[in-house]
C-alpha positions as CSV (number, residue, x, y, z in Angstrom):
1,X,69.5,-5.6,-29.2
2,X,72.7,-7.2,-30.7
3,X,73.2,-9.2,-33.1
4,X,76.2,-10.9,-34.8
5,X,76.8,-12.2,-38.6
6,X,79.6,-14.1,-40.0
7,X,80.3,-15.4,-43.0
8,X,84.4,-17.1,-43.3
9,X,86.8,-14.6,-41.8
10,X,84.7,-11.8,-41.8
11,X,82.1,-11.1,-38.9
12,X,79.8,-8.3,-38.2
13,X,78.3,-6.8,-34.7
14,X,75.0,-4.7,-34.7
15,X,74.1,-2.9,-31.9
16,X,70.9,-1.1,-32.2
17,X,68.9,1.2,-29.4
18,X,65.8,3.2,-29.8
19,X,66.2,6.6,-29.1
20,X,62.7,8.4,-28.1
21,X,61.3,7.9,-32.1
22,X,64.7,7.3,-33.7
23,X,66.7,4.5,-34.4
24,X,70.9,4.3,-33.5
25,X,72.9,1.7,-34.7
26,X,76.2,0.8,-33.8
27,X,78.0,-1.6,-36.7
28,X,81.2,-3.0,-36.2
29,X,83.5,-5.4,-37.5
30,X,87.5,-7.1,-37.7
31,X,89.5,-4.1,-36.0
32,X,86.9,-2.3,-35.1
33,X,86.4,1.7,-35.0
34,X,84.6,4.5,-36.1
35,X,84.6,5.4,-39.3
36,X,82.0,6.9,-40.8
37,X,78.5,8.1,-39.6
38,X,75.0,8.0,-41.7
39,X,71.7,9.1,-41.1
40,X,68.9,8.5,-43.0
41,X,64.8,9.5,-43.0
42,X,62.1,9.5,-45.2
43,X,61.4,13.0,-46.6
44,X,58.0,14.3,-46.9
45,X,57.1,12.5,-49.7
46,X,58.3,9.2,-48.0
47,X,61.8,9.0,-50.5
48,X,64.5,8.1,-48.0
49,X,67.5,11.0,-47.5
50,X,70.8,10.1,-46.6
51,X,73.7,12.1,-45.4
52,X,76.8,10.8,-43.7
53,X,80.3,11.9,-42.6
54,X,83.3,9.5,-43.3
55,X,86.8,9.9,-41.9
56,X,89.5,10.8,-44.3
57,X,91.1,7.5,-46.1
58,X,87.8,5.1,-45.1
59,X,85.0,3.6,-47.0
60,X,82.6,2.5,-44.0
61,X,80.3,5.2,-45.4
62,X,79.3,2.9,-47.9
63,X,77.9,0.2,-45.4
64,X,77.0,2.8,-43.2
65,X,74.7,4.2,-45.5
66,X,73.6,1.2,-47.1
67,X,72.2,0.3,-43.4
68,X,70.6,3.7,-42.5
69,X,68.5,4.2,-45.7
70,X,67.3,0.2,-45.8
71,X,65.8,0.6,-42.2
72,X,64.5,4.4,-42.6
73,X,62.5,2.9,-45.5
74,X,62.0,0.0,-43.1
75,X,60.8,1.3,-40.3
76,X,59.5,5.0,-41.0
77,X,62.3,6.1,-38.4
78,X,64.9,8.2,-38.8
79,X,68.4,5.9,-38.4
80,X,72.0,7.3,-37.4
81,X,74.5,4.2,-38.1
82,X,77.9,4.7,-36.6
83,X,80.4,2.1,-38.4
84,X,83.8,1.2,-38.1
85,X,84.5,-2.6,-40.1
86,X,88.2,-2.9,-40.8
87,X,90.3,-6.6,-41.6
88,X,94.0,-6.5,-42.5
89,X,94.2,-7.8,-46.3
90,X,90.6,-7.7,-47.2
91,X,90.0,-9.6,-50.5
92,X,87.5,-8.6,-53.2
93,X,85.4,-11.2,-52.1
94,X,85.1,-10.5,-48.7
95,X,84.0,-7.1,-49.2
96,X,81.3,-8.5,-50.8
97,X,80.7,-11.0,-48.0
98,X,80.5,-7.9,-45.7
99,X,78.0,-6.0,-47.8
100,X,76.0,-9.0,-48.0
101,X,76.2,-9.1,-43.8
102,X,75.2,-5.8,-43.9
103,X,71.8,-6.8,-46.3
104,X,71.2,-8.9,-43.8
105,X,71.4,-7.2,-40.5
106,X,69.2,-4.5,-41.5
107,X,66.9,-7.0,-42.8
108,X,67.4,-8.4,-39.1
109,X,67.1,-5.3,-37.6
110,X,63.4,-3.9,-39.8
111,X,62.1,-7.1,-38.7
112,X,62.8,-7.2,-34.9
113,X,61.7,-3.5,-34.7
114,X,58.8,-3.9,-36.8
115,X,57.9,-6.8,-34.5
116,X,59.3,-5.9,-31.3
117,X,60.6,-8.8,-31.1
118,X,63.7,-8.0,-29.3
């Protein structure tokens, strides 16, 4: 399943696959790349865990993590997001419109894999 959000000059793709039980998201936006690399599941007393690797000088760990806990606590599935968002002269706004694209695509993404409706 992909999806794609915009909002102004900033735009998001989601690219999400099940893997046997697991969930694998690819997130991408502007020049995109890879970045950073989260994965998150629900211990065994259902409180999500996070972990994630970022590449030296980028933040996309902060999206990328953002998106793995929300559908782990989603879904029940453990979720590896690979992200790479990067546009030239980003404003403080913008940022904000990305985190807000990435609120919604993994509200996007719970529902159509709660559903199955992809």
């Amino acid at each position: 399943m992909t999806f794609i959000l915009g909002k102004d000059r900033v735009d998001l793709t989601v690219t999400i696959t099940e893997l046997g039980g697991d969930i694998f998201v690819m997130m991408n936006g502007g020049n995109s790349h890879a970045g950073a690399m989260a994965m998150a599941f629900l211990d065994s007393d259902g409180a999500p865990e996070v972990s994630s690797l970022v590449a030296k000088g980028h933040r996309d760990d902060i999206p990328a993590r953002l998106m793995a806990e929300e559908i782990a606590v989603g879904t029940g599935r453990r979720t590896a997001v690979v992200c790479g968002i990067h546009f030239d002269d980003i404003t403080r706004e913008e940022i904000e419109n990305v985190m807000s694209l990435v609120r919604d695509a993994s509200r996007r993404a719970v529902s159509a894999l709660t559903l199955k409706t992809f």
